[in-house]
C-alpha positions as CSV (number, residue, x, y, z in Angstrom):
1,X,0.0,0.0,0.0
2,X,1.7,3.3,-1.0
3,X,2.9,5.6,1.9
4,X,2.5,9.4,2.1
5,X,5.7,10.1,0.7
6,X,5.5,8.0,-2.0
7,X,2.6,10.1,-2.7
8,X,4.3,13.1,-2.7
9,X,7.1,11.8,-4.9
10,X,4.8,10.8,-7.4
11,X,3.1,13.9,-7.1
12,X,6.2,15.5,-8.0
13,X,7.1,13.3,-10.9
14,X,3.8,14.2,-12.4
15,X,4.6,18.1,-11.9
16,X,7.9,17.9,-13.2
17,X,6.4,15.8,-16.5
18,X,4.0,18.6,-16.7
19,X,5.9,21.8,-16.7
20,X,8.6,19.8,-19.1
21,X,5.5,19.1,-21.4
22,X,4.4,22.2,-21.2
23,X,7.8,23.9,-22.0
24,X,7.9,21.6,-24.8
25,X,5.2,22.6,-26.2
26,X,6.1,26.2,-25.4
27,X,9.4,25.5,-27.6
28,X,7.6,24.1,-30.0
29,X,4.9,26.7,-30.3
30,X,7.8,29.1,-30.3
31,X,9.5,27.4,-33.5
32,X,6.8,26.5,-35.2
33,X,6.1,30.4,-35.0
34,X,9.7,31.4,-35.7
35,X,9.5,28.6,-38.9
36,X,6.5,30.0,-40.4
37,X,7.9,33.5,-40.1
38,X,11.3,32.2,-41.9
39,X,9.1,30.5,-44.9
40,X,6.9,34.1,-44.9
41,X,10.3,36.0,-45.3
42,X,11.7,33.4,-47.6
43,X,8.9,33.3,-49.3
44,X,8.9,37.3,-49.7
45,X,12.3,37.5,-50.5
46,X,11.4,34.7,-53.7
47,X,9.0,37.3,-54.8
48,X,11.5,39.9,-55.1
49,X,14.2,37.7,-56.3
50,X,11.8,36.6,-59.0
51,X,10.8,40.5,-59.7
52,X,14.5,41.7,-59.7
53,X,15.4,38.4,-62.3
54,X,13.0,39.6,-64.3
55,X,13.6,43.0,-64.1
56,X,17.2,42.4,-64.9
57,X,16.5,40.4,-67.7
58,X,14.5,42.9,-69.2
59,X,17.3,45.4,-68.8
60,X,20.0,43.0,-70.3
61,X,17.7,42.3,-73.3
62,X,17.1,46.6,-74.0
63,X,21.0,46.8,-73.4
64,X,21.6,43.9,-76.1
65,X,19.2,45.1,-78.4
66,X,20.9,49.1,-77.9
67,X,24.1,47.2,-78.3
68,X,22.9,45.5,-81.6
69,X,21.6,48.5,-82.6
70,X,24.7,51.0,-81.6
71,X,26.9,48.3,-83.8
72,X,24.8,48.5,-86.7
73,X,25.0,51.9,-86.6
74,X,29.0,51.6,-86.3
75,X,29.4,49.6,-88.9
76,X,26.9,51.5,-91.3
77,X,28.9,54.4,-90.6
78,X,32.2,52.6,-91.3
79,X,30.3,51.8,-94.8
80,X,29.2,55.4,-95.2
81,X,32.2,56.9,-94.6
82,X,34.3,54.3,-96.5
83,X,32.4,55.5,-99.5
84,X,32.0,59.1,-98.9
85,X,35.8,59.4,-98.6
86,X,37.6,57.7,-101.1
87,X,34.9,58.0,-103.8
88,X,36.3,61.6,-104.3
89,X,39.7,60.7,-103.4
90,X,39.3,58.2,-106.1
91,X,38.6,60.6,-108.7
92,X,41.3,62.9,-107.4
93,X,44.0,60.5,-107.6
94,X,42.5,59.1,-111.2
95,X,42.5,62.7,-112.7
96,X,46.2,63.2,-111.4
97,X,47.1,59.8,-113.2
98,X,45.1,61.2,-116.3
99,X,47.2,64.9,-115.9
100,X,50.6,63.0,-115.8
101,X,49.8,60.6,-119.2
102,X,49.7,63.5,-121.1
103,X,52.1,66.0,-119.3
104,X,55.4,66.6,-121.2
105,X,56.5,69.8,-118.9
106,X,58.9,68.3,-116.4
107,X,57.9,71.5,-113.9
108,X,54.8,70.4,-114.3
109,X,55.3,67.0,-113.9
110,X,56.6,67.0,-110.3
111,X,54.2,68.9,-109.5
112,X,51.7,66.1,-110.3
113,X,54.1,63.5,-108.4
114,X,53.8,66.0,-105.3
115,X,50.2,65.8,-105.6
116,X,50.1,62.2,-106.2
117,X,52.4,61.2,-102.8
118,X,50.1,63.4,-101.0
119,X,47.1,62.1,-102.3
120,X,48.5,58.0,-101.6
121,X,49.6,59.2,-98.2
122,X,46.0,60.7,-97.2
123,X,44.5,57.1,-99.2
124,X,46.3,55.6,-95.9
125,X,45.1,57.9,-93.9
126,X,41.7,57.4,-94.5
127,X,42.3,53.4,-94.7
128,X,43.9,53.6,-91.4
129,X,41.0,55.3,-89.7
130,X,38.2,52.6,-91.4
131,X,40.1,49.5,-90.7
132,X,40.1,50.6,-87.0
133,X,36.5,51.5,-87.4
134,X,35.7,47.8,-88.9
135,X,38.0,46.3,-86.3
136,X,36.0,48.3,-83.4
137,X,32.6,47.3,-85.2
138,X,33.7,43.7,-85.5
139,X,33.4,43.5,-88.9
140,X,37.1,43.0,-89.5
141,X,37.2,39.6,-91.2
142,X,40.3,37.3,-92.6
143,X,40.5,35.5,-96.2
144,X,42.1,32.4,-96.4
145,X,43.8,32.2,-100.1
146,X,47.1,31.4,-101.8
147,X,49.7,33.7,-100.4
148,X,52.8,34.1,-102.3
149,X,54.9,36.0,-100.1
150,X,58.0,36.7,-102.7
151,X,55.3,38.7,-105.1
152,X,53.7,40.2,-102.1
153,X,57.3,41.6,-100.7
154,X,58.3,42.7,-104.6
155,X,55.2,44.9,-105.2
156,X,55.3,46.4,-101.9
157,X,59.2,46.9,-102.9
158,X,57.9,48.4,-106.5
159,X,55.5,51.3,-104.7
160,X,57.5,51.7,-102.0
161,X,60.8,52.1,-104.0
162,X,59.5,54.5,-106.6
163,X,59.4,57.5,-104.3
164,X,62.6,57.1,-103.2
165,X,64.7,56.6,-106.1
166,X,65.0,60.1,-106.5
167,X,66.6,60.5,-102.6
168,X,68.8,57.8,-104.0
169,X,67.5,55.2,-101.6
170,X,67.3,51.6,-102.1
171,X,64.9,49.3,-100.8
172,X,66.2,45.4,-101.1
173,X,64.8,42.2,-100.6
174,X,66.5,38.8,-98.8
175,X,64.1,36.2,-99.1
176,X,65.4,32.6,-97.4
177,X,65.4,29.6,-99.9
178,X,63.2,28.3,-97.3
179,X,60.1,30.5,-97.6
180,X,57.6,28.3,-99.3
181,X,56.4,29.5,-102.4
182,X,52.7,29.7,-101.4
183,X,51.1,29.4,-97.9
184,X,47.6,29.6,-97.2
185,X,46.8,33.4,-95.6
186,X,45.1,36.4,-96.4
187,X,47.0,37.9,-99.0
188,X,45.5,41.5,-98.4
189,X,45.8,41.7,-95.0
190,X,49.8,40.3,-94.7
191,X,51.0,43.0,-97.7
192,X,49.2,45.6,-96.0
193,X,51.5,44.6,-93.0
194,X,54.3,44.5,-94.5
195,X,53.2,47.8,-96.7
196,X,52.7,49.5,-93.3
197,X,56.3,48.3,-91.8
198,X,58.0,49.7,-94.7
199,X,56.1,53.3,-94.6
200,X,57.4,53.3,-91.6
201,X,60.9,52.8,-92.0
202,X,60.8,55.1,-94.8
203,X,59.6,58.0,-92.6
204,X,61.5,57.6,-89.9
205,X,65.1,57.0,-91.5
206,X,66.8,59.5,-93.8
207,X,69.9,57.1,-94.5
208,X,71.1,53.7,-96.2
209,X,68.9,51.0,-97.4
210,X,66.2,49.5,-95.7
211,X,66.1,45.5,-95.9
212,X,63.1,43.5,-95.8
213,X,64.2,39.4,-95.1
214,X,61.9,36.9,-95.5
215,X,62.8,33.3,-93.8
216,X,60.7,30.2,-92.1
217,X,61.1,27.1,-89.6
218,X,59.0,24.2,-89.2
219,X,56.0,24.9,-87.2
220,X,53.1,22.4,-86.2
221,X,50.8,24.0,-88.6
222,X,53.3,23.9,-91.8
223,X,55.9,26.7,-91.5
224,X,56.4,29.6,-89.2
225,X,57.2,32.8,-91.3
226,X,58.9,35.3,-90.3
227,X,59.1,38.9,-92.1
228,X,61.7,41.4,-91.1
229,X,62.1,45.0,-91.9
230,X,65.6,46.4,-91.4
231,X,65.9,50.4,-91.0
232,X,69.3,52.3,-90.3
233,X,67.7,55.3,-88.8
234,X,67.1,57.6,-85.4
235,X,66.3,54.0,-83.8
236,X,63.5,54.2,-80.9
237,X,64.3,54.8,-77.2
238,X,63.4,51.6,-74.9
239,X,61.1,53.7,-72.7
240,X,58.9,54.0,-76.1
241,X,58.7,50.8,-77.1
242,X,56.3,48.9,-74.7
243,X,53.8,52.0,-76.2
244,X,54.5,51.5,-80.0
245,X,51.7,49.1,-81.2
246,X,48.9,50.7,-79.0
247,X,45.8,52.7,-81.0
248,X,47.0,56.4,-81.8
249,X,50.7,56.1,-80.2
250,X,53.4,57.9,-81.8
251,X,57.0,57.7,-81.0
252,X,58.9,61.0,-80.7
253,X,62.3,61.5,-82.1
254,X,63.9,64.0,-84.4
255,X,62.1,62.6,-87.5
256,X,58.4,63.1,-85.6
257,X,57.7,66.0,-87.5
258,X,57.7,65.2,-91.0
259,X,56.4,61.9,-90.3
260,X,53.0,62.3,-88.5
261,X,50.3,60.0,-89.2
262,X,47.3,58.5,-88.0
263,X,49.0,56.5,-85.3
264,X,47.1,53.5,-86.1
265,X,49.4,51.6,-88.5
266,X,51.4,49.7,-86.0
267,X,48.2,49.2,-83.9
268,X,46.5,47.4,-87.3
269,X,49.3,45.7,-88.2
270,X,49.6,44.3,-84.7
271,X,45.5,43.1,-84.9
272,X,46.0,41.7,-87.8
273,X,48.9,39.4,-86.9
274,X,47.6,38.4,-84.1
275,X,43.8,37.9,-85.8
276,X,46.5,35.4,-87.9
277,X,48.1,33.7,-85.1
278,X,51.0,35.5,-84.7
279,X,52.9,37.8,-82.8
280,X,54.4,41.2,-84.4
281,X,57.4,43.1,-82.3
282,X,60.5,45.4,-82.6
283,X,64.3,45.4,-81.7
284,X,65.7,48.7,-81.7
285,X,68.5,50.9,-80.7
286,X,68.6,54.5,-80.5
287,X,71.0,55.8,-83.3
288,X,71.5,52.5,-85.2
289,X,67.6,51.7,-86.5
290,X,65.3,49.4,-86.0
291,X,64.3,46.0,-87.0
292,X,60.5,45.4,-87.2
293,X,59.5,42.1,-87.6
294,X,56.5,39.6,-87.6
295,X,55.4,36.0,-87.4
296,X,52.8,34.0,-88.4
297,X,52.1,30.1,-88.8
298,X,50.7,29.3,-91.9
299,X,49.8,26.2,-93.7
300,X,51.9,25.1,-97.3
301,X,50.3,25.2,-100.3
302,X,51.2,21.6,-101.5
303,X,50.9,22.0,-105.3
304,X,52.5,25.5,-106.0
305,X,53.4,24.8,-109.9
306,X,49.4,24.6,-110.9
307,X,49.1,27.9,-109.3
308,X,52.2,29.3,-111.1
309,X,50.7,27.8,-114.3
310,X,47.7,30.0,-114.0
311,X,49.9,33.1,-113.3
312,X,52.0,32.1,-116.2
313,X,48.3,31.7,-118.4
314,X,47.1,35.1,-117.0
315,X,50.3,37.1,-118.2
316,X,49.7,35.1,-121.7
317,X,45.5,37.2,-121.8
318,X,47.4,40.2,-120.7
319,X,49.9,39.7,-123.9
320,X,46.9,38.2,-126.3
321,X,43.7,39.7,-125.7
322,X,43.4,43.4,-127.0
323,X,40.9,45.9,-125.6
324,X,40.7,47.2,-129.0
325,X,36.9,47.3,-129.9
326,X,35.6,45.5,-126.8
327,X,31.8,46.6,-125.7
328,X,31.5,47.7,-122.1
329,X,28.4,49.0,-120.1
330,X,29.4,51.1,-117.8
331,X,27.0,52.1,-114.7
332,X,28.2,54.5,-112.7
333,X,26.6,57.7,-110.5
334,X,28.9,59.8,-109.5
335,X,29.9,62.7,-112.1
336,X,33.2,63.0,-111.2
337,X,34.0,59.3,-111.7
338,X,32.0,58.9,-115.1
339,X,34.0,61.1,-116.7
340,X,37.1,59.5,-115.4
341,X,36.5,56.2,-116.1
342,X,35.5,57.0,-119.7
343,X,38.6,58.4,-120.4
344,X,40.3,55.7,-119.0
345,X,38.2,53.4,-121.1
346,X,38.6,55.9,-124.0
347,X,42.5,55.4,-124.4
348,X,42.1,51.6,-124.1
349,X,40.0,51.6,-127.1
350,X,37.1,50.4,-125.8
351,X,33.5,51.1,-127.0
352,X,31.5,52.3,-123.6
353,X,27.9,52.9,-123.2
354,X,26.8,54.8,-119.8
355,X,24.4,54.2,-117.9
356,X,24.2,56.8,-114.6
357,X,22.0,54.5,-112.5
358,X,22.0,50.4,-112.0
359,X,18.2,50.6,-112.9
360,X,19.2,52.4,-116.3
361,X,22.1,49.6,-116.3
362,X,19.4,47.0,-116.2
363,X,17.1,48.8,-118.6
364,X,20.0,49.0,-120.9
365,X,21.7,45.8,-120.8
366,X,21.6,43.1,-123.9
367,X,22.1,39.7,-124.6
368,X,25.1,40.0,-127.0
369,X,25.6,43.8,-126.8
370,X,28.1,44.0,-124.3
371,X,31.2,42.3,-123.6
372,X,31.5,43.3,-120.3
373,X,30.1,45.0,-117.5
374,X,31.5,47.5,-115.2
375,X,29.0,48.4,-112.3
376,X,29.6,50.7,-109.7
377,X,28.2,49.4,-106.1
378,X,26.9,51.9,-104.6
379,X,24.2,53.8,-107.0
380,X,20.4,54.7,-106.3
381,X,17.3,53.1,-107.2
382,X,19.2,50.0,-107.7
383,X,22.5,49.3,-106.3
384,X,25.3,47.8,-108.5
385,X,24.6,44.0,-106.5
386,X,21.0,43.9,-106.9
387,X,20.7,45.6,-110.6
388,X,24.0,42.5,-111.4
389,X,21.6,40.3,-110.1
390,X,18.3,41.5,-112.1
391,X,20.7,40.7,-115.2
392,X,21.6,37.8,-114.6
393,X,18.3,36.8,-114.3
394,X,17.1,38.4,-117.2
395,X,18.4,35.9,-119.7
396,X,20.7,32.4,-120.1
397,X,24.0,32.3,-118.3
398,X,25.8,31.8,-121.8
399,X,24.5,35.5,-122.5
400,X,25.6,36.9,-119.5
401,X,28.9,39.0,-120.1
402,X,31.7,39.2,-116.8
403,X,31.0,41.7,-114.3
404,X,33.4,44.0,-112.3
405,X,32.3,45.4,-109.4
406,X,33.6,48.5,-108.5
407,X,33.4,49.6,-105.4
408,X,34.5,52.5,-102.7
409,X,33.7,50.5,-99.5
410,X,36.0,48.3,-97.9
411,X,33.4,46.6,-95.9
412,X,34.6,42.5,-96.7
413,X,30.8,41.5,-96.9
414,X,31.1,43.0,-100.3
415,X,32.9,40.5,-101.5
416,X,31.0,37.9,-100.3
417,X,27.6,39.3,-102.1
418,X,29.1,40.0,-104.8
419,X,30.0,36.3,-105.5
420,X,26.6,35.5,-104.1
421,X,25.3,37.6,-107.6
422,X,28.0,35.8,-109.4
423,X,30.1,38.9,-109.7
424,X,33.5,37.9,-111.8
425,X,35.9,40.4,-109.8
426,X,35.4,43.4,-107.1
427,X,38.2,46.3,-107.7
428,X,38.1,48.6,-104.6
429,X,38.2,52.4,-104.9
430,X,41.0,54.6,-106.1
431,X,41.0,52.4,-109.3
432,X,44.5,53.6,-110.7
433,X,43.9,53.2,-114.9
434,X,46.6,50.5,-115.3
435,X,45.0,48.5,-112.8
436,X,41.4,48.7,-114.2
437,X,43.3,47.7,-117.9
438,X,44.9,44.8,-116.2
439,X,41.7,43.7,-114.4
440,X,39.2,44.1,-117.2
441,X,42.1,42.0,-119.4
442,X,42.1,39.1,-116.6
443,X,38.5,39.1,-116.3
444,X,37.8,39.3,-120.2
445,X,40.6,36.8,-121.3
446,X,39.3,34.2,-118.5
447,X,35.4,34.4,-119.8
448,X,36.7,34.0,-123.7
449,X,37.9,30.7,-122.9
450,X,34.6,29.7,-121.7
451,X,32.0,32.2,-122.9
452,X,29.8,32.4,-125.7
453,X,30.8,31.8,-129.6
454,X,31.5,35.5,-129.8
455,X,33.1,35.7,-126.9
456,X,35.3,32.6,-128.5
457,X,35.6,34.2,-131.8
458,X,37.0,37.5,-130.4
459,X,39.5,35.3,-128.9
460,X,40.4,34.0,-131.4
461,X,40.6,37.1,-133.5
462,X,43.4,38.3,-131.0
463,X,45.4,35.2,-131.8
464,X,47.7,34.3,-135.0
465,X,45.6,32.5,-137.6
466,X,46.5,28.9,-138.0
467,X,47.1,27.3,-141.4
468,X,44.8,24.4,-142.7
469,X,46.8,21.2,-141.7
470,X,46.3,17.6,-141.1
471,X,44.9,16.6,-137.6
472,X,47.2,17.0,-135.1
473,X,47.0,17.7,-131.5
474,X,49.1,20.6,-131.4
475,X,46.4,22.2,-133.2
476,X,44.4,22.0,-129.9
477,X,47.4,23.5,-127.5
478,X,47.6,27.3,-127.0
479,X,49.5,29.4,-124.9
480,X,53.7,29.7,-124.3
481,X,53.3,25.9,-122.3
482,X,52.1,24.7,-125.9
483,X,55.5,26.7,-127.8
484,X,57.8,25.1,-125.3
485,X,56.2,21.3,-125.1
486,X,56.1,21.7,-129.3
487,X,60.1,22.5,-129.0
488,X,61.0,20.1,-126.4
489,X,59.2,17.2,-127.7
490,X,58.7,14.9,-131.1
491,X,55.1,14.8,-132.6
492,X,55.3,11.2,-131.6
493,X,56.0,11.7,-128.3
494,X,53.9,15.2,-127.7
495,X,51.1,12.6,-128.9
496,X,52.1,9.6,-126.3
497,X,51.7,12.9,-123.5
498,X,48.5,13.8,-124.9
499,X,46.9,10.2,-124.8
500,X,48.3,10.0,-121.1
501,X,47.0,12.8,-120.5
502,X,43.7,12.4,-121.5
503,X,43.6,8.8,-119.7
504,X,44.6,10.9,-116.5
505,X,42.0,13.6,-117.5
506,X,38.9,11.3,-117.5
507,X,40.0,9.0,-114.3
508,X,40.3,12.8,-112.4
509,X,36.8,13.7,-114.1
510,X,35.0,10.5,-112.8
511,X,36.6,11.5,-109.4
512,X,34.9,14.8,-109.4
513,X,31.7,13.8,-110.8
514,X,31.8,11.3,-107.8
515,X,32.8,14.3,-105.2
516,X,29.6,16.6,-106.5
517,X,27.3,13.5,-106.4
518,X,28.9,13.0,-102.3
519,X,28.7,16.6,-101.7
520,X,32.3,16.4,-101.2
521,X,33.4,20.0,-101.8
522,X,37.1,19.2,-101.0
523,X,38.1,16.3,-102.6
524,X,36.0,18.0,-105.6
525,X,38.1,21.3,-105.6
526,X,41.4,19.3,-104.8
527,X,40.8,17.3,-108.4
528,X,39.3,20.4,-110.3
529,X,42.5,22.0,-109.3
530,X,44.9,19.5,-110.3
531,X,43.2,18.7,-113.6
532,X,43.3,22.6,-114.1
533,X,47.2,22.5,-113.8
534,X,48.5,19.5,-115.8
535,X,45.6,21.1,-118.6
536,X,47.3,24.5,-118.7
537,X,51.1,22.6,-118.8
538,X,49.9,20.7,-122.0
539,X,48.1,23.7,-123.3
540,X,44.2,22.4,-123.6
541,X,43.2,25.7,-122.3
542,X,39.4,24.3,-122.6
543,X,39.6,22.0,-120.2
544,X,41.5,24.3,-117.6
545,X,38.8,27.0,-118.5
546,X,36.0,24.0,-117.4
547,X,37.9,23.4,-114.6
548,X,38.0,26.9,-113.3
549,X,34.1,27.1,-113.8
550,X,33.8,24.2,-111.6
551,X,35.8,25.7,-109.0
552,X,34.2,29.1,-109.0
553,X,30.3,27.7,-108.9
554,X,30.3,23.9,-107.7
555,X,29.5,25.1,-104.3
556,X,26.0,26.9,-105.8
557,X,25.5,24.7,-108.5
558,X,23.3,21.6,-108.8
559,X,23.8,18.1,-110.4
560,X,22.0,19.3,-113.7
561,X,25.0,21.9,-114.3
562,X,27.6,19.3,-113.5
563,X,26.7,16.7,-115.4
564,X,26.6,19.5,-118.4
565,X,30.2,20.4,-117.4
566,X,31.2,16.5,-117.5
567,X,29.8,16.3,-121.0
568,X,31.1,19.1,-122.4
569,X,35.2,17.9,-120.7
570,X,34.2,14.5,-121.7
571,X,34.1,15.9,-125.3
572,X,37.1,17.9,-125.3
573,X,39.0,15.0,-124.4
574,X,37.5,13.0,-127.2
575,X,38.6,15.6,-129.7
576,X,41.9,15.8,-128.4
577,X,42.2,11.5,-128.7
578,X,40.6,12.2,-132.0
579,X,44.0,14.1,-133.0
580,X,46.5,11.6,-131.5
């Protein structure tokens, strides 16, 4: 039976268990309360995480589409003034060339050189400024092409050179026997490198000859070239070097003076190698010169004698083809370059017809008339692209003559819709005469060999006429290839060489017909090309003229137009077995 005390103990218990329940559920009240308060809070703060997502969103998408919009405007002003400047600085610099043909007074004549220099030097100025306005805008782009850095180094030498023979000044060349003859680059963009390092040693050295050395070493990617240019003069202090290649930086010695620019070559020249791969720098010391140099990798060119062929073909239109008679339409706006560019195509002879806008161009254009086109880019109503492409549209591609584009902007996108309109060559603004004449002769003598029957007739007007003889398959050879193989070999064995040839020729066209059918671009380009070169060796300037269309338009062109190209090579090598 339970005592008094145990009473009281239990009693105790029970209060003790009661107060600790009670405190429990006190606690419990207490963080329940303190939980729900946390979630409300959390739950708050979501909310205004969620608003200030969404509001920051919406600002990053106005600031993208302001930033869109800001570089559209950049680069639309890069366009605009690209053309606004060197349209009229075109047709300065063209009527100076014009002025000096015909000038016999040698007063007179300096004069004109004077005004020439200064008109180049502000043509750099003005390229300067928009290549670092396209390279701001990020419209700066690189081609990838056959570089042949020996050629790019000699004309750079021939501009250069000419204004200093007079100062008795020599600029020479030391190019390593291990320079490659081509590498794939951009050919534009390394010259005007090199073009830029050269000004510069020019202006800032009054003495002795300035070098330019050429050399390479083996490099993962091929061949790493390296391009130096040697100066004896004032030489550049080291506290002024680390600044040299930054945008607008000048040095400062005794030469400054007569030598101010934009500041901006070295700064280009320094983007551009390194938007190639490679690294640009400078050794100096005050009082002996400077050495600028550069280096780039670059990939080898692995069949340089087909490209040398076609050089060798080109300087064979410039030599056989006559301007003499040839039909051009011109369409151009501007005043100032109409009347140059007819006088330009005045003294070559040619036949021009005018046409002020590229709708009048359209309105005026001819199956037959013409024999080739020069269009002007920028014109209203219709620009120069669009009234190309109304054209060409406008009747068969057999009736279409070439087109040159001609151009003041120096945007690159150009180029790339001008092959998109199946434009034949784009010549940028200034247009010196003798480069027009050399361009128009390319572009005409390439489009005989596979244009229409007049086209082909004209040709062959230009040429010597041939006497009636028995088949033979020299008959079928032109150009200086076809003189030397007829020298070097017996009409036995010249015969043997053209049967191998043509066994060669059709296992290379099966090849390509099975590359177009695979979409295999490549391997279709890589046979094109080599057929193209061992054509133009033998002299079957036909089939090299096939082979160029293929490379120019197999990337557009469907299997209905390939198969029309295989017949037609597929009968030029039967004629040519038919003459064996």
């Amino acid at each position: 039976m339970p005592t008094v005390e145990d009473d009281r103990v239990s009693r105790r218990r029970y209060q003790r268990e009661q107060r600790a329940r009670a405190e429990a559920e006190e606690l419990l009240e207490n963080k329940s309360r303190e939980l729900f308060l946390a979630n409300q809070k959390l739950s708050e703060y979501s909310e205004h995480l969620e608003t200030a997502v969404l509001e920051r969103t919406t600002e990053l998408r106005q600031a993208l589409v302001q930033a869109e919009a800001a570089s559209a405007v950049r680069t639309r002003f890069v366009a605009t003034m690209s053309h606004e400047i060197r349209t009229p600085l075109g047709g300065m610099l063209g009527m100076i060339d014009l002025l000096e043909m015909d000038e016999d007074n040698p007063e007179k004549l300096e004069f004109l050189k004077n005004a020439r220099i200064s008109g180049q030097a502000l043509s750099r100025i003005v390229n300067d400024v928009l290549d670092f306005s396209k390279m701001e805008a990020g419209v700066f782009v690189f081609e990838d092409e056959g570089v042949d850095i020996r050629a790019l180094i000699g004309s750079v030498i021939a501009m250069a050179g000419a204004n200093l023979i007079s100062e008795g000044r020599i600029i020479e060349s030391k190019v390593d026997l291990s320079v490659p003859p081509l590498f794939f680059g951009d050919a534009t963009r390394i010259r005007q490198v090199i073009s830029n390092l050269v000004s510069n040693a020019v202006n800032y050295s009054m003495n002795g000859p300035i070098t330019l050395r050429a050399k390479s070493t083996p490099h993962a990617k091929g061949v790493l070239l390296r391009v130096e240019v040697q100066d004896f003069g004032v030489g550049i202090e080291k506290s002024q070097l680390e600044n040299l290649f930054k945008d607008f930086s000048q040095i400062s010695n005794s030469l400054t003076a007569a030598a101010r620019g934009t500041g901006l070559g070295l700064a280009i020249s320094k983007r551009i190698i390194e938007g190639c791969g490679g690294t640009i720098g400078v050794e100096s010391s005050p009082g002996f010169g400077s050495t600028f140099w550069f280096e780039i990798p670059a990939e080898v060119v692995a069949t340089p004698q087909i490209i040398e062929a076609e050089h060798v073909l080109d300087e064979a239109f410039s030599e056989s083809f006559s301007l003499e008679g040839t039909r051009v339409l011109l369409a151009e706006d501007n005043t100032i370059n109409q009347k140059l560019l007819l006088v330009y195509l005045d003294r070559m002879g040619v036949d021009a017809v005018l046409a002020e806008t590229g709708r009048i161009a359209v309105e005026k254009f001819e199956p037959g008339l013409f024999d080739l086109i020069l269009m002007d880019v920028a014109m209203p109503e219709i620009d120069g692209l669009e009234a190309t492409s109304l054209i060409r549209k406008s009747t068969s591609a057999e009736n279409i003559p070439p087109v040159i584009i001609l151009t003041a902007h120096i945007m690159d996108a150009i180029h790339e819709q001008a092959t998109a309109v199946g434009v034949d060559t784009v010549l940028c603004k200034p247009i010196p005469f003798r480069d027009l004449k050399e361009a128009m002769i390319k572009t005409l003598g390439r489009n005989r060999l596979v244009g229409p029957d007049h086209d082909k007739e004209a040709a062959a007007a230009n040429m010597e006429p041939a006497e009636a003889e028995p088949k033979n398959v020299s008959t079928l050879m032109s150009g200086p290839m076809a003189e030397d193989l007829l020298l070097m070999f017996s009409p036995e064995d010249l015969a043997q060489l053209a049967s191998n040839y043509v066994v060669d020729g059709q296992e290379t066209l099966k090849k390509m017909s099975e590359s177009h059918g695979l979409g295999q671009l490549e391997k279709l380009l890589e046979n094109a090309h080599y057929l193209k070169g061992s054509s133009l060796l033998m002299g079957f300037s036909e089939v090299a003229a096939l082979c160029t269309e293929i490379e120019d338009n197999a990337a557009i062109r469907d299997a209905i137009w390939m198969s029309e190209v295989e017949r037609k090579m597929s009968g030029l090598f039967s004629e040519i077995l038919s003459h064996v």
